[in-house]
N, C-alpha and C positions, 0 to 999 in steps of 0.2 A: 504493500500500500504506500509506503515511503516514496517507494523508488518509483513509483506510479505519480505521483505528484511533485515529486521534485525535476521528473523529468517533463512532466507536462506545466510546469511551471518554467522550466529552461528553453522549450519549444515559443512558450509566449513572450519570452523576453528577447528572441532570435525574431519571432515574426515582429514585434515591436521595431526593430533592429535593422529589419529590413525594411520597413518605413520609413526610417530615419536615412537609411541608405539613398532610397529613393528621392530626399529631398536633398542630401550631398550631393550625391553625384547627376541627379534632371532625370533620375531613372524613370522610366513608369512602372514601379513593383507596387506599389501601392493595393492595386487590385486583385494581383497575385503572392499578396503577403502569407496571408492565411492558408492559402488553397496550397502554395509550397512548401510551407514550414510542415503542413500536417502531412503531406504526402513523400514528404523527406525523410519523416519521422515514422511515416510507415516502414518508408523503406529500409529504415537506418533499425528498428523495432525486431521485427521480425526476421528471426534467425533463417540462417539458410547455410550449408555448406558446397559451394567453396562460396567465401562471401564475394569476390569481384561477378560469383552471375549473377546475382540481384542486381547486381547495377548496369551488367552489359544486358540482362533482360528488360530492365529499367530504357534503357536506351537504347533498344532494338522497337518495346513499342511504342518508345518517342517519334523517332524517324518513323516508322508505319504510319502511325495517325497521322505525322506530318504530312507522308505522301499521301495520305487518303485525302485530306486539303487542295491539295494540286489536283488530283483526280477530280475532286468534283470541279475545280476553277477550272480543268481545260475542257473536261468530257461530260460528267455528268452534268443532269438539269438541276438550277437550283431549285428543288421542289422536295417531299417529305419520298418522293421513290431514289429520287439522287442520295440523298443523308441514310438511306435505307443502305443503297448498295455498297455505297463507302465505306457506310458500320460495317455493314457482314465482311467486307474484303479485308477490311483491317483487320476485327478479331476474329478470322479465322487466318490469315497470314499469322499474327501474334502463335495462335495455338499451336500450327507447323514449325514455327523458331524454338517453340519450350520442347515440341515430341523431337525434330532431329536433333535438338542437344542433349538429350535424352535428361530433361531435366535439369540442368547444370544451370538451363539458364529457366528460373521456374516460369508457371503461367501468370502469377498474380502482379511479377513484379511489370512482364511486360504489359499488362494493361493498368497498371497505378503509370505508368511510363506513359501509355494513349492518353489516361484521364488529364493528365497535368497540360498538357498541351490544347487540348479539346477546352477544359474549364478556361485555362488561360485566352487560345485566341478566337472560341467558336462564337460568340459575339460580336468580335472584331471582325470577324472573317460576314456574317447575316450584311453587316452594315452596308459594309463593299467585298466583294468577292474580288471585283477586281483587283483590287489592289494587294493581290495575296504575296505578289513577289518582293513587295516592300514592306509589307506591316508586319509578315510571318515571321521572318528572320527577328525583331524585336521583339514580337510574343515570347517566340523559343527562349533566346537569349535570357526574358528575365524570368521566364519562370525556372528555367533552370537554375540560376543564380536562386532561386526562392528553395528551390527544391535542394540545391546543395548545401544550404546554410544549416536546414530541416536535420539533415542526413548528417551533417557536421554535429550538431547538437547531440545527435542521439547515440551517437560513436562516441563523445568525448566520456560521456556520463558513462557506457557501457563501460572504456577501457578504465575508467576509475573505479568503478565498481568492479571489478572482474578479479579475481583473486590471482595471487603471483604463481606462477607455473611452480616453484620448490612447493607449495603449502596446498597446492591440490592433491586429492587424496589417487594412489594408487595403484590401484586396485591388484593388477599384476606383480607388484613388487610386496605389497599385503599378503595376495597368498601363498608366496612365494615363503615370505617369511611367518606365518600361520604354519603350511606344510613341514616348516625344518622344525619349528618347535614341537610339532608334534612327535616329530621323528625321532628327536632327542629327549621325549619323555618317554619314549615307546623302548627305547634303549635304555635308559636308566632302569626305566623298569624290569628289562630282562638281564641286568648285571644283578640288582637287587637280586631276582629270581635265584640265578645261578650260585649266587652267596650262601644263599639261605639254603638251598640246596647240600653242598658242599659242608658244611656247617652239621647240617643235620647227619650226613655219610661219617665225619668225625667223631661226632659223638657216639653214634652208634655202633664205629668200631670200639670204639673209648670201653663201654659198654660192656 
């Protein structure tokens, strides 16, 4: 529960952060403050081995959704059958990138990768279509900056929380040393044996 709010309290101090960015540098993240910090923080959140695929799946279906932008600017109609077909094309394109990497690069990350792009310029994009070859390049650009800041945040918290490699527990070298102490009570106990044995043959020759 800590770690739950301390981290969701660092997410809102990055999206704050990255409004303040926006009025330093003339950026326009203003709008994709929120939408990047939390999908950052998705991505930066949720485990996955090996971690560079969450982000090259992250970024596999950035570029998709992007060209599905272009797809419907040169070919499709702007109409609810154009935004249909583009959808399906992407996320099944998306789905084909996660089955031949066989996982490596998962499915969720490349569609948090579509969404960020889609939230960011599908608005911009309604207003003028045309203007896709100039506005989109600046959509991309800041949401990604929004979204790496997200991802920065939730990385730094993990690696501070994350315990040191000496003081993790394990397991293979445990029962490794489990098994010899057994070994070495299992032996004592048959020196004992053999004492007590020998002991008894004495006296009874004694006898």
């Amino acid at each position: 529960m800590v770690r739950s709010l301390v981290t969701g309290l660092c997410l809102a101090v990055f999206a704050a952060v990255i409004i303040g960015l926006s009025d330093l540098l003339g950026l326009d993240l203003e709008h994709v403050a929120l939408l990047g910090a939390a999908l950052g923080g998705v991505l930066g959140l949720v485990p996955h081995r090996p971690a560079w695929g969450k982000v090259a799946g992250f970024l596999a279906g950035f570029l998709l959704a992007w060209l599905g932008f272009a797809l419907r600017a040169a070919v499709l109609p702007d109409s609810s059958a154009g935004r249909a077909v583009a959808a399906f094309v992407v996320v099944a394109l998306i789905a084909v990138v996660a089955a031949v990497s066989r996982g490596r690069l998962p499915l969720w990350s490349g569609l948090v990768g579509a969404a960020s792009i889609v939230g960011a310029y599908e608005s911009v994009y309604t207003n003028a279509p045309s203007q896709f070859l100039t506005e989109s390049p600046a959509a991309a650009t800041t949401v990604l900056l929004a979204v790496g800041l997200g991802y920065l945040a939730t990385n730094l918290l993990a690696a501070q929380s994350e315990p040191h490699a000496s003081a993790r527990p394990q397991p293979a070298v445990e029962a490794r040393r489990a098994e010899r102490d057994q070994r070495d009570q299992h032996d004592q106990h048959d020196d004992s044996s053999s004492t007590t044995d020998l002991d008894d043959l004495v006296k009874g020759a004694a006898q």
